[in-house]
C-alpha positions as CSV (number, residue, x, y, z in Angstrom):
1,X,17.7,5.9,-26.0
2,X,15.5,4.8,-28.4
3,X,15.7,0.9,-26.8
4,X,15.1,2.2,-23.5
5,X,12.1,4.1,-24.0
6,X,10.7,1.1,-26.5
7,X,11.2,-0.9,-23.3
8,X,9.4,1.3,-20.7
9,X,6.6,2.0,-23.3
10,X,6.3,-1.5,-23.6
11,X,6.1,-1.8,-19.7
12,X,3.4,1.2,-19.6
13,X,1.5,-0.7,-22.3
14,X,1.9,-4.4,-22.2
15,X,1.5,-4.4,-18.0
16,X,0.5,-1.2,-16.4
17,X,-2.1,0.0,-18.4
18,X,-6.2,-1.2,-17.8
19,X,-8.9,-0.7,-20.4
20,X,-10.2,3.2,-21.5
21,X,-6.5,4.3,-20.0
22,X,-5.0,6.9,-22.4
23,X,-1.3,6.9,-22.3
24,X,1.0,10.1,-23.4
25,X,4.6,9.5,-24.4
26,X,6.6,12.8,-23.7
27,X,9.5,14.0,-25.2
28,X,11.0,17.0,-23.6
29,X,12.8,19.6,-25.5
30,X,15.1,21.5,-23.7
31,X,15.6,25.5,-24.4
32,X,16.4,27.9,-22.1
33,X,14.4,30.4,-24.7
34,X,11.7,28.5,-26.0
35,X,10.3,31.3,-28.3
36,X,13.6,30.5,-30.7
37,X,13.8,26.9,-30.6
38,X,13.2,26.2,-34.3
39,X,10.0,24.2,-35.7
40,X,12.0,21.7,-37.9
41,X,13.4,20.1,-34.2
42,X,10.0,20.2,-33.1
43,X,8.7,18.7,-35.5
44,X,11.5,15.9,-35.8
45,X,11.0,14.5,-32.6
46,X,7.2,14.3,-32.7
47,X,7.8,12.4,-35.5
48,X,10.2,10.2,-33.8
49,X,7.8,9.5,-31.4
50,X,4.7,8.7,-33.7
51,X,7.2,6.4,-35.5
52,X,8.2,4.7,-32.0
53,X,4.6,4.3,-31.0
54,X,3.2,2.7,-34.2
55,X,5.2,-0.3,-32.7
56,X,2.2,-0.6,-30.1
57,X,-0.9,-0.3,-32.4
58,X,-2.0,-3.7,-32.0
59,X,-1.8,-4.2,-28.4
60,X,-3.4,-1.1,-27.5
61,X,-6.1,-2.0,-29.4
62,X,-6.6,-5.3,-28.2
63,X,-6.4,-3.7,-24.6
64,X,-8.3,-0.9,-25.2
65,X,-5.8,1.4,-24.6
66,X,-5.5,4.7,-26.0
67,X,-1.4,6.1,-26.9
68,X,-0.8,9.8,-27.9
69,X,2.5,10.9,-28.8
70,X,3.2,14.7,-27.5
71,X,6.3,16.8,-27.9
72,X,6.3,20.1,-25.4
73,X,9.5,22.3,-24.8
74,X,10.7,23.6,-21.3
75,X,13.1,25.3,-19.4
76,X,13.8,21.7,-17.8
77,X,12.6,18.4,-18.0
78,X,11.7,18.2,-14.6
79,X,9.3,21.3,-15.1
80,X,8.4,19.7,-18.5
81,X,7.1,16.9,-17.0
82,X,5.2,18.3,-14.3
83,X,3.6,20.8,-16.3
84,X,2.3,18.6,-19.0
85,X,1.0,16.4,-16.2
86,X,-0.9,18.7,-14.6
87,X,-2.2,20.0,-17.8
88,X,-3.7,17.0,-18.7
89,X,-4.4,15.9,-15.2
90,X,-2.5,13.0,-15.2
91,X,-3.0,10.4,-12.8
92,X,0.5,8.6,-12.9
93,X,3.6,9.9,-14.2
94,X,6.4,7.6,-15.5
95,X,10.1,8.4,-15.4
96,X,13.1,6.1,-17.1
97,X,16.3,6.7,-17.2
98,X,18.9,6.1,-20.0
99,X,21.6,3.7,-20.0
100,X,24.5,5.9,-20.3
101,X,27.2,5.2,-18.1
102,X,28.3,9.2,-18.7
103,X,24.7,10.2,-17.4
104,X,24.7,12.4,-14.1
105,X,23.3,10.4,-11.4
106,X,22.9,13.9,-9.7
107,X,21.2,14.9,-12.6
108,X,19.1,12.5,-12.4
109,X,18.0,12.0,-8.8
110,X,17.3,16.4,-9.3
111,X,15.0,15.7,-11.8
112,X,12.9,12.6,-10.4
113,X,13.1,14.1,-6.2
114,X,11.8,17.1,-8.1
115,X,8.8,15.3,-9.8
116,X,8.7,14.1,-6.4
117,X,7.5,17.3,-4.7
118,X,5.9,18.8,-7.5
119,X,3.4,16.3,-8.8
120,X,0.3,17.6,-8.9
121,X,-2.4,16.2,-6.6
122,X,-3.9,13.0,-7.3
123,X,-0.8,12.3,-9.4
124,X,1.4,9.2,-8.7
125,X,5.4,9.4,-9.9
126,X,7.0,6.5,-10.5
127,X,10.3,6.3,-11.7
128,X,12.3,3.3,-13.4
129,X,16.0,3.1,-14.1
130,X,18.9,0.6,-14.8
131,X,22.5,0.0,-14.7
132,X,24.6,-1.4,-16.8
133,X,21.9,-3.9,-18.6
134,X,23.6,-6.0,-21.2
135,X,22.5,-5.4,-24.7
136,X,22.2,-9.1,-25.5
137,X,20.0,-10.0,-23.3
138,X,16.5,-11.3,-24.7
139,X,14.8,-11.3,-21.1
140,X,11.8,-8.8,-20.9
141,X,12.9,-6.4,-17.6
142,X,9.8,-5.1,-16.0
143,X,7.6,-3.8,-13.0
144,X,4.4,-3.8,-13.0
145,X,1.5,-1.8,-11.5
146,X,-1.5,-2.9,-11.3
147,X,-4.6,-1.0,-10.0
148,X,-8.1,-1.8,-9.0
149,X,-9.9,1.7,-9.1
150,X,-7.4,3.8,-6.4
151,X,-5.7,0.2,-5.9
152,X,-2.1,0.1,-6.8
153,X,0.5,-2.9,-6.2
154,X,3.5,-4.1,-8.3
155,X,5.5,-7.0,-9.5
156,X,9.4,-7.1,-9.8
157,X,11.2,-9.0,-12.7
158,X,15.1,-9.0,-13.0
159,X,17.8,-10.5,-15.3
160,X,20.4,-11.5,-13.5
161,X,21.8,-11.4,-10.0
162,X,24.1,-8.7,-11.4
163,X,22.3,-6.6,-13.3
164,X,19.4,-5.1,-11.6
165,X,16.2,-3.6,-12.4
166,X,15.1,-0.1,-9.7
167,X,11.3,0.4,-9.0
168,X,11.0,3.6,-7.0
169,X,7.5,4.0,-5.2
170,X,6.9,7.4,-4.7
171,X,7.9,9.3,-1.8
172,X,6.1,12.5,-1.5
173,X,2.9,11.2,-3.0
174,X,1.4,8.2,-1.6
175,X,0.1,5.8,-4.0
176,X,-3.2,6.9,-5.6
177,X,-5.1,8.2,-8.7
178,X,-7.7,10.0,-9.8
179,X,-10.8,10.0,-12.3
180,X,-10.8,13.0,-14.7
181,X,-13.7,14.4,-14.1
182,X,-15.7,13.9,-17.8
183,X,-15.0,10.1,-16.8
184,X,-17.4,7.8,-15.8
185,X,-15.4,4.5,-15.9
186,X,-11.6,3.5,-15.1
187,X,-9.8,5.2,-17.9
188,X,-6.9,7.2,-16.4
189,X,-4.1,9.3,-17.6
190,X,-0.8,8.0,-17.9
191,X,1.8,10.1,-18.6
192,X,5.5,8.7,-20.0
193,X,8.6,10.7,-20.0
194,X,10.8,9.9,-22.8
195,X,14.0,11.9,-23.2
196,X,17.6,11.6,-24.8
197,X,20.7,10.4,-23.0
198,X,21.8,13.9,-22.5
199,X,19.0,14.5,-19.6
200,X,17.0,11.2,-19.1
201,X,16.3,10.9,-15.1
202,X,17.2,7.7,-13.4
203,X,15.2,6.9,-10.5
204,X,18.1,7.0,-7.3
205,X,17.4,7.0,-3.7
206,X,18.6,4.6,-0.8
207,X,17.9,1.1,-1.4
208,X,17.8,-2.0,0.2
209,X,21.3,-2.9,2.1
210,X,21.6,-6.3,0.5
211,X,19.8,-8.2,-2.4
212,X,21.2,-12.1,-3.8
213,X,24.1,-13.0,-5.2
214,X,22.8,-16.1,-6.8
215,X,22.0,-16.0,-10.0
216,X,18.2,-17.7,-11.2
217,X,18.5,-19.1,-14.7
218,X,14.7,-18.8,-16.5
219,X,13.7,-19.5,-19.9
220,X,12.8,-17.4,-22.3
221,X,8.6,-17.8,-23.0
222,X,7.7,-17.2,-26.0
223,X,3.8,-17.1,-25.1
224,X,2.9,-13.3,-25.0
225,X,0.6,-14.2,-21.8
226,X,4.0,-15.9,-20.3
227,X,6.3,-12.7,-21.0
228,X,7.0,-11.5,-17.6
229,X,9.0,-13.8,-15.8
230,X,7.4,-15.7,-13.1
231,X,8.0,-13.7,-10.1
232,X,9.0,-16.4,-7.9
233,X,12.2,-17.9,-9.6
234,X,12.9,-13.9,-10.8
235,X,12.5,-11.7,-7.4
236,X,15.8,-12.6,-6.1
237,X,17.5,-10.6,-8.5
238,X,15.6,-7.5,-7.5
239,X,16.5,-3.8,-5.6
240,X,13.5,-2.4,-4.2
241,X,13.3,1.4,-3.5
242,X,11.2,2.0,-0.8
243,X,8.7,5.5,-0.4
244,X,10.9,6.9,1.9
245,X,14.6,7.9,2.9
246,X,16.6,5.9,4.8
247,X,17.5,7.1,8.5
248,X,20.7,5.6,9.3
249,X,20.6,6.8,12.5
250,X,16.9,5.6,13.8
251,X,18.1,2.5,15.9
252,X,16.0,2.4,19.3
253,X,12.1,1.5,19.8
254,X,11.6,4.5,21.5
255,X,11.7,6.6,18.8
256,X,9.7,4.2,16.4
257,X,6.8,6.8,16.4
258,X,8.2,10.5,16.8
259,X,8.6,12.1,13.1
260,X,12.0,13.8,12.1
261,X,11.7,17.5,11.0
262,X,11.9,17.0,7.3
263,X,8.9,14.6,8.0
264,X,10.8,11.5,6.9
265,X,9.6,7.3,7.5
266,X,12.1,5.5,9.7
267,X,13.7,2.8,7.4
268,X,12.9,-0.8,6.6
269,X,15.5,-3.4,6.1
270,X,15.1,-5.5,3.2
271,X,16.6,-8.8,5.1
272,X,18.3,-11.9,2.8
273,X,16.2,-15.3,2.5
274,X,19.1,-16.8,4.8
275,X,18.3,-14.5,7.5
276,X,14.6,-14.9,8.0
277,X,15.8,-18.9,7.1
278,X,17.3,-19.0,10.4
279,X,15.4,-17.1,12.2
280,X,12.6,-19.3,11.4
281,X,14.7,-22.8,11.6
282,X,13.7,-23.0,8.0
283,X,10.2,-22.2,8.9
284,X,9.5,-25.4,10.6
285,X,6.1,-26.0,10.9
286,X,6.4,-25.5,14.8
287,X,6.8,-21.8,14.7
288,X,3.9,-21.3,13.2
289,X,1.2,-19.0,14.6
290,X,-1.0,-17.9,12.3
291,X,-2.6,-18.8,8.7
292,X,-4.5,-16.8,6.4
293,X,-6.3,-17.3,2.9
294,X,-3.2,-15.8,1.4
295,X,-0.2,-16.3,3.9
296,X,1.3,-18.0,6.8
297,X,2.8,-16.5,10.1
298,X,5.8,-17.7,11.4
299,X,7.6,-16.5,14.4
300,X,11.9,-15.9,14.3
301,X,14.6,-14.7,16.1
302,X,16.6,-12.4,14.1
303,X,20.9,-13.2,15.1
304,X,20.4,-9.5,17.5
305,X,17.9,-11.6,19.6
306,X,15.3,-9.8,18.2
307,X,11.7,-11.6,18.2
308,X,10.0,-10.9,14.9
309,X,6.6,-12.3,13.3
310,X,7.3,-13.3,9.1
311,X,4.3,-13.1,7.2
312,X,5.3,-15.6,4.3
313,X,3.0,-15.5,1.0
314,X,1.9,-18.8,0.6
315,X,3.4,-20.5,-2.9
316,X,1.1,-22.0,-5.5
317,X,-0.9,-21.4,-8.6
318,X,-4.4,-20.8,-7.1
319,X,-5.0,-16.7,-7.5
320,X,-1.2,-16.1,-7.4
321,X,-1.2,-13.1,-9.2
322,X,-4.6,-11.8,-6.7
323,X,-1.6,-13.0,-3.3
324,X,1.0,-11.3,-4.9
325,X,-1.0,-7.9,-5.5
326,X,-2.0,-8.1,-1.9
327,X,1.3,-8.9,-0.4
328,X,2.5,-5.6,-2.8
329,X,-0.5,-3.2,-1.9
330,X,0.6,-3.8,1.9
331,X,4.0,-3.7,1.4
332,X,3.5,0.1,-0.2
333,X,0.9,1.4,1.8
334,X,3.1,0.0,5.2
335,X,5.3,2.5,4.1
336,X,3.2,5.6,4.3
337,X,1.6,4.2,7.5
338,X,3.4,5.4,10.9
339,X,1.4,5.2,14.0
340,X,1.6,3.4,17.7
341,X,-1.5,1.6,16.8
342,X,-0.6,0.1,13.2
343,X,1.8,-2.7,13.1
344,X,5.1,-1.7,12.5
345,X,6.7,-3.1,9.6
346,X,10.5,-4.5,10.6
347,X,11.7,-5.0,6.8
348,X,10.7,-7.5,3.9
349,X,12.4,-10.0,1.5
350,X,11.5,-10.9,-1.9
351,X,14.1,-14.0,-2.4
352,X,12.6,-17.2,-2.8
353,X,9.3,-15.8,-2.4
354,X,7.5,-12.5,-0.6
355,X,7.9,-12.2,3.0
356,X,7.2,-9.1,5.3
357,X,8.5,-9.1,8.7
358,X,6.6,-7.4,11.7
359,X,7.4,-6.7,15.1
360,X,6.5,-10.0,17.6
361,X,3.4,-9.4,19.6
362,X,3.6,-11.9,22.8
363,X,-0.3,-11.6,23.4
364,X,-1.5,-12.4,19.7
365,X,-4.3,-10.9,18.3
366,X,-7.2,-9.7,19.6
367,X,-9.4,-12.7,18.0
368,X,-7.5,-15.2,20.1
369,X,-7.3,-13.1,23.4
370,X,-11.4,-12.8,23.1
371,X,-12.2,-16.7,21.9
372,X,-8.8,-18.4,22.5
373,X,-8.7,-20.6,25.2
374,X,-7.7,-18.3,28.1
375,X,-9.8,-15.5,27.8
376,X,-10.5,-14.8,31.0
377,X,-7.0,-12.6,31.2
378,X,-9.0,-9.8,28.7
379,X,-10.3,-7.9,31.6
380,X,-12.4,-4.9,31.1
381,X,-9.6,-2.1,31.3
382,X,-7.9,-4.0,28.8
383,X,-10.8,-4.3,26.3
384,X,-11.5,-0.4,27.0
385,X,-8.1,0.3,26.0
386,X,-7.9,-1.6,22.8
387,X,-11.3,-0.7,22.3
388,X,-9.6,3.1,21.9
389,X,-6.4,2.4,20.7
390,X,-8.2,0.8,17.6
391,X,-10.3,4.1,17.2
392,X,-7.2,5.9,17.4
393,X,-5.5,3.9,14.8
394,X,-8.2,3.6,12.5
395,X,-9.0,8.1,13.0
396,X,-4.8,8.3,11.7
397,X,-5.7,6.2,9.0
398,X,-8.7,8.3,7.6
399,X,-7.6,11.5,9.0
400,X,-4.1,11.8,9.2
401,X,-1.9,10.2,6.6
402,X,-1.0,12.2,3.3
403,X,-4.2,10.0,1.2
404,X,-7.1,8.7,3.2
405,X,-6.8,4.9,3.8
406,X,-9.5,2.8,3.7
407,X,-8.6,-0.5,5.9
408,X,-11.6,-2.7,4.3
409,X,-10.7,-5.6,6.8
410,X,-10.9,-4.5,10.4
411,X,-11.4,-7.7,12.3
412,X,-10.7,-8.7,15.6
413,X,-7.9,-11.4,14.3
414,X,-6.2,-8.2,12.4
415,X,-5.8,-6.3,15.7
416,X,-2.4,-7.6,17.6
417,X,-2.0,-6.9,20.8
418,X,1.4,-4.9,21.8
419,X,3.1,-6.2,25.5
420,X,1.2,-3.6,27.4
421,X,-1.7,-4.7,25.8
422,X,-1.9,-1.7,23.1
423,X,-3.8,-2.8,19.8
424,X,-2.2,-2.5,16.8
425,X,-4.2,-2.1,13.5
426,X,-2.3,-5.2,10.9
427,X,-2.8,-6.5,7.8
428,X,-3.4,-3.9,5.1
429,X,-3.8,-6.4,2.0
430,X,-7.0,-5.0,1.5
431,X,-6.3,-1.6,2.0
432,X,-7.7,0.8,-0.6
433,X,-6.1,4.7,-0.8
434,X,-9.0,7.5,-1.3
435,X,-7.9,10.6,-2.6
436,X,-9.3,13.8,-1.2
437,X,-11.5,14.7,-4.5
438,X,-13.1,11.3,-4.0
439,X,-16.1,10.6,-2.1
440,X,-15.9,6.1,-2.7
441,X,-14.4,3.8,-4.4
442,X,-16.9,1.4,-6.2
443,X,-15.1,-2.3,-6.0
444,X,-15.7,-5.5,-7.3
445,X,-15.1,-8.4,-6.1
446,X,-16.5,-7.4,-2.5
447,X,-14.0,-8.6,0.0
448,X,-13.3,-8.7,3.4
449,X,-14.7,-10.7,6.1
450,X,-18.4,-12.0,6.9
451,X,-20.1,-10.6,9.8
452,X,-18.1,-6.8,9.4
453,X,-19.1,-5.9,5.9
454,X,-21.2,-2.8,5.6
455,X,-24.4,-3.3,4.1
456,X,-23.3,-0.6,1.2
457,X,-20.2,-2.5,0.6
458,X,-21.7,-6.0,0.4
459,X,-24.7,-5.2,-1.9
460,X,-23.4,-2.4,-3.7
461,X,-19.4,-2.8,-3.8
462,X,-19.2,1.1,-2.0
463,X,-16.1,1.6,0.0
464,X,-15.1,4.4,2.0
465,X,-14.2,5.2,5.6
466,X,-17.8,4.4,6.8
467,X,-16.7,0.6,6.2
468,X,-13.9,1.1,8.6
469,X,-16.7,2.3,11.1
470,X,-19.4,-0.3,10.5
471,X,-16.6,-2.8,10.9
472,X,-15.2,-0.9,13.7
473,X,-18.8,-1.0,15.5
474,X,-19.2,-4.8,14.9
475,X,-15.3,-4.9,16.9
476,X,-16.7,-3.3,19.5
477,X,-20.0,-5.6,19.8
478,X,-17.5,-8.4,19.8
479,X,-15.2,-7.0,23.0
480,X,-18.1,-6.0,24.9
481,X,-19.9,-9.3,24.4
482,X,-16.5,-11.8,23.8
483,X,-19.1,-13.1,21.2
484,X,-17.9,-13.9,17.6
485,X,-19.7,-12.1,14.8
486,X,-21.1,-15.2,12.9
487,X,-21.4,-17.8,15.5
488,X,-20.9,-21.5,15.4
489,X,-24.8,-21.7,14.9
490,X,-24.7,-19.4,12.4
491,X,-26.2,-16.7,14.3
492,X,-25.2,-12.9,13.5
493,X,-24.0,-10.8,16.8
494,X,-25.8,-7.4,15.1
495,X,-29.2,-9.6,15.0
496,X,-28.4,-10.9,18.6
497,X,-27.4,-7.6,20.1
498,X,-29.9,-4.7,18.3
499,X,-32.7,-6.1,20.1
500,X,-30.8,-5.8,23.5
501,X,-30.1,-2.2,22.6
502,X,-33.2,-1.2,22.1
503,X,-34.7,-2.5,25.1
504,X,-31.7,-0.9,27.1
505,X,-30.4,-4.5,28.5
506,X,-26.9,-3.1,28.3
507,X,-25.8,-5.4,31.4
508,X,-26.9,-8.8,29.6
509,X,-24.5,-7.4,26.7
510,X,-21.6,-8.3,28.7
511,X,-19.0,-10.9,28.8
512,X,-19.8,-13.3,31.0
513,X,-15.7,-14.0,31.4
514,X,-16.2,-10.7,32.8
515,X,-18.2,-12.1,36.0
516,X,-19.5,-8.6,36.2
517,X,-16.2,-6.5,36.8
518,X,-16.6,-4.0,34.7
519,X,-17.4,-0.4,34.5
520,X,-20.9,1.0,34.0
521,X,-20.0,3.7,32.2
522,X,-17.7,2.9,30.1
523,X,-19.7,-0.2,29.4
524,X,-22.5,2.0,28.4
525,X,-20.5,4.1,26.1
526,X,-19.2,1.8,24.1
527,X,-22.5,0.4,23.4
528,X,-23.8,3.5,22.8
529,X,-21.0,3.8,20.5
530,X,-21.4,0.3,18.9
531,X,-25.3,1.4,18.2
532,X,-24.1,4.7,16.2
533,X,-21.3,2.9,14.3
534,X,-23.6,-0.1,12.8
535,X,-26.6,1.7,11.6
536,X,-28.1,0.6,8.3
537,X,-27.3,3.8,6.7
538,X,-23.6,5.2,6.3
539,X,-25.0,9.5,6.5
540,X,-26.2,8.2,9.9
541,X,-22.1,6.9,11.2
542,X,-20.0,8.7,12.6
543,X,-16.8,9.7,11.6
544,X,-13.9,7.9,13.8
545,X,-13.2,11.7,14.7
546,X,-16.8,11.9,16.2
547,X,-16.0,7.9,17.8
548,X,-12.6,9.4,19.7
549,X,-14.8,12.5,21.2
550,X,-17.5,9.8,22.2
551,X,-15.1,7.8,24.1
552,X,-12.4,10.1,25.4
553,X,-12.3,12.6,28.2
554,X,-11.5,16.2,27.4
555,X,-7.8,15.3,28.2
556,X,-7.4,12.7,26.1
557,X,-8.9,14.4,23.2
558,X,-6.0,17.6,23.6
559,X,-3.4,14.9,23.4
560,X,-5.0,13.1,20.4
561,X,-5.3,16.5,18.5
562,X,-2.0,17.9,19.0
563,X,-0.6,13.8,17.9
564,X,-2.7,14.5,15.0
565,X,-1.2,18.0,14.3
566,X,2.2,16.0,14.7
567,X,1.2,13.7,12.0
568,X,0.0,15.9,9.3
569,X,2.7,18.1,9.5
C-alpha cells in the first residue's frame, strides 16, 4: 500500500503538478458510525501520511508546490472522496488502486464510476490503477497531465509489454479545472486518494481491444529530468481507457450521430501499428495528403475496405513534448466531441509513435476546395452550406457539449469537406475547455493561425468563444471572396474587404470563380454576417447562437434547437 501510494504521489508531484498548486493526500477511514471511531486510529494514519509526505519536501519546494496531508472518516470512500473534494473545491481528483490481487475489481470500478458522477463541478477525476506490477522492477510507471490554464493532455509510460499501466480519462466530466476563487494565478487544488488494500479503487472500464505484444527494452536514466521514459520507445506497452463506454453494438454510419439513452459516445478502436502499417503501405510518401507544423496526413485502407485519413505525429526532438501535448489534448477532447459537423474520430494508436485515425474526406478541406487548383467546382450552394454547417458545428461546440470548447484554430484548411459536401470542424490540438464559472482563459504563447486571430487574443493572450467567431467571420470573408486571409502580397482580406462593406459594394466581394451565379440574398447575409463577427471589439460579436438565427430560416432554426436539446440531454 504504502509503495503504491509513494508512487502515485510521486506522479501527482514530480509530473502533474504546476507552480502555486496545493496538493492534499487523503486517507479515508472507513466507519459506518463515525462518532465512535477512536482518536488513537485517527491520529495513526495522519501520522502515516505526514511521515509518507516528508519524502517530497524537496521537490515541492523546488516546484513550488504546496503538499498537505489530511485524514477524514466516512461512511465510504467513494463519499469520502467526493466530499473532501468538494469541500476544498478541488479541481482534480486522483484515484489509485492497490496491487492486491484479492482486491474487488467490483469494488473498485463502484467506487471510481461513483467519483465519476459525483464530482463536483469544475472537478476533473482521474483514476490510475495496475495489475500485477513486479516488485523488482526499477522503471518509474507514470501518466502525466499536463495543463496550460483549463488545458489538460497526458503522457503514457509502461514497463513491459506484459504488465500494463491504466490511465482512465474521465467519463462524466470532461476535462477541465477551475480557479478557487481567492486565486489570482494558476495554483489549483489537487486532491489524492490514498487508501489501504482493503478498499483502494482501481480505475476499470472498457479498454482498448488490442495493445503490443513486443516488449521495448529502455534504460534506466538516472537524470531526474530523464525519469520518465521517452514516450516513443515506451507507448507500446500502454492500455488507454478512453472517456466513454464502449458500444459493442454501434457498427453502421448511420447511426454515427444519434445518442443512446444513457447518453453514452460510440467507441473508438485503438488499432495495432501493423494495421495502420498496411493500410498506409508503410506510409509511403505517396499517400500523403496533408502536412502540418506538428503532423503528417496519410491516407489508408483499413483490411474492411474502409478509407481512413492517419494523422501521424511527426518524430523528432524539436518541441516534442509541446506535439505530444497537442496530439493528447485532441485525442481527449475528440472524445467528448459528437456532432455531424466535427470530424469523427475512427480510433488511435500509440505504438511506435501517436497516430489518430479519421474518417477519409474525398473532397479535402475547405482551404484546398477554395485555392486548390479546381476551384471552380465550390459553387455558391456549396459555400452557403458549409458556410452553415461550420456555424452549426462551431454553436455545438460552445453551446452544447458538457464544458464549453474553445476551438482557437478555425481555419479554412481545418474544415474537411464530407462526400455531400458537409463541413466538418477538424483538428482540436488547440482546443481549450472553458468551464461554466469562467468568463476566458488568459494564454500564453498566442497560437493559432495569422490572418484569424482576434485582436484580444493576439495582443492580450484572451481566449474565449468570441475567438471562434472572429475566426469564424474571417472564414466566411474567405468563402464569399475565394480570397486567402494574408495574401501572397501580404495583404490582409479584413483590410481589403471593410472598406467594401462600408461602401455597400457587396457584389465586387464575390468570387470571381463564381462568374456571378450566386444568390443576392444569401450573398448579402453572409456579409452582413461576416461584418458582425470581425468587429474590433468582442461585447460587439455575436454569439454563434445569434450567427445560426442570422443565417437560417425559421425552419431550420426548430430543427437546430430540438438537435441541440438532443445533445445536452
Amino acid at each position: 500500500m504504502i509503495h503504491r501510494s509513494n508512487e502515485l504521489l510521486s506522479w501527482a508531484v514530480g509530473v502533474a503538478a504546476h507552480p502555486n498548486d496545493i496538493i492534499v493526500a487523503l486517507h479515508v477511514l472507513v466507519d459506518k458510525d463515525e462518532k465512535k471511531l477512536e482518536k488513537s486510529n485517527l491520529q495513526r494514519a495522519k501520522t502515516s501520511v505526514i511521515n509518507m509526505l516528508a519524502n517530497y519536501a524537496k521537490i515541492c519546494q523546488a516546484k513550488q508546490v504546496q503538499l498537505e496531508a489530511k485524514v477524514r472518516t466516512s461512511s465510504s470512500i467513494s463519499k469520502g472522496l467526493i466530499e473532501e473534494a468538494l469541500l476544498i473545491e478541488a479541481n482534480f481528483l486522483l484515484v489509485g488502486g492497490g496491487c492486491s490481487k484479492n482486491s474487488s475489481q467490483r469494488k473498485s470500478f463502484e467506487i471510481t464510476n461513483y467519483c465519476f458522477k459525483h464530482a463536483p463541478e469544475g472537478c476533473l477525476v482521474i483514476a490510475i490503477g495496475r495489475q500485477g506490477m513486479p516488485q523488482n522492477q526499477t522503471d518509474m510507471a507514470c501518466v502525466t497531465c499536463e495543463g496550460n490554464n483549463n488545458s489538460v493532455s497526458s503522457r503514457w509510460t509502461g514497463r513491459d509489454g506484459n504488465n500494463l499501466v491504466k490511465a482512465l480519462f474521465p467519463l462524466q466530466k470532461p476535462l477541465g479545472s477551475k480557479l478557487r476563487k481567492d486565486d489570482k494565478c494558476s495554483g489549483r487544488h489537487c486532491l489524492l486518494e490514498i487508501t489501504d488494500e482493503k478498499g483502494s479503487p482501481r480505475g476499470v472500464l472498457e479498454e482498448c481491444s488490442s495493445h503490443s505484444s513486443n516488449e521495448i527494452n529502455g534504460k534506466h536514466h538516472n537524470n531526474n529530468n530523464n525519469k520518465f521514459m521517452n514516450i516513443w520507445s515506451r507507448l507500446s506497452t500502454t492500455k488507454l481507457l478512453f472517456p466513454f463506454f464502449c458500444s459493442s453494438n454501434r457498427t453502421e454510419d448511420d447511426n454515427r450521430f444519434s445518442l443512446s439513452k444513457d447518453g453514452l459516445r460510440p467507441s473508438w478502436k485503438c488499432f495495432k501499428y501493423d494495421e495502420i502499417s498496411r493500410a498506409t503501405i508503410d506510409f509511403h510518401q505517396d499517400n500523403i495528403v496533408g502536412k502540418g507544423g506538428f503532423a503528417e496526413v496519410y491516407k489508408g485502407t483499413l483490411n474492411n475496405g474502409k478509407n481512413v485519413a492517419i494523422k501521424r505525429l511527426a518524430k523528432g526532438n524539436n518541441a516534442g513534448e509541446h506535439k505530444e501535448k497537442m496530439f493528447l489534448i485532441e485525442l481527449g477532447i475528440l472524445g467528448h466531441v459528437f456532432h455531424p459537423n466535427t470530424a469523427y474520430l475512427v480510433g488511435c494508436c500509440i505504438e511506435n509513435g501517436l497516430y489518430l485515425i479519421f474518417d477519409f474526406y474525398p473532397n479535402g478541406s475547405l482551404s484546398s476546395a477554395l485555392h486548390g487548383r479546381n476551384p471552380n467546382n465550390l459553387e455558391w450552394h456549396l459555400r452557403y452550406k458549409i458556410a452553415l454547417g461550420v456555424a452549426r458545428g462551431l454553436h455545438y461546440l460552445h453551446k452544447c457539449c458538457r464544458r464549453r470548447i474553445i476551438h482557437r484554430d478555425i481555419k479554412a484548411s481545418n474544415v474537411l469537406l464530407g462526400p455531400d459536401f458537409e463541413p466538418q470542424i477538424s483538428d482540436f490540438g488547440l482546443a481549450k475547455w472553458l468551464p461554466k464559472q469562467w468568463t476566458h482563459h488568459s494564454v500564453l504563447p498566442i497560437e493559432g493561425t495569422f490572418g484569424y486571430l482576434a485582436p484580444e487574443y493576439f495582443m492580450h493572450g484572451i481566449v474565449d468563444e468570441k475567438t471562434d467567431v472572429f475566426a469564424y467571420g474571417v472564414l466566411l470573408l474567405e468563402i464569399i471572396t475565394g480570397r486567402k486571409p494574408i495574401d501572397s502580397s501580404k495583404q490582409s482580406l479584413l483590410l481589403w474587404a471593410k472598406p467594401l462593406i462600408t461602401r455597400g459594394k457587396i457584389a465586387q466581394m464575390a468570387d470571381p470563380n463564381l462568374k456571378g451565379k450566386y444568390d443576392k440574398d444569401q450573398l448579402e447575409k453572409l456579409v452582413l454576417v461576416a461584418s458582425y463577427c470581425v468587429r474590433q471589439s468582442a461585447v460587439w460579436r455575436p454569439t454563434m447562437n445569434e450567427v445560426l438565427e442570422l443565417l437560417m430560416d425559421e425552419e431550420d432554426i426548430k430543427c437546430t434547437k430540438e438537435e441541440d436539446e438532443v445533445m445536452q440531454a
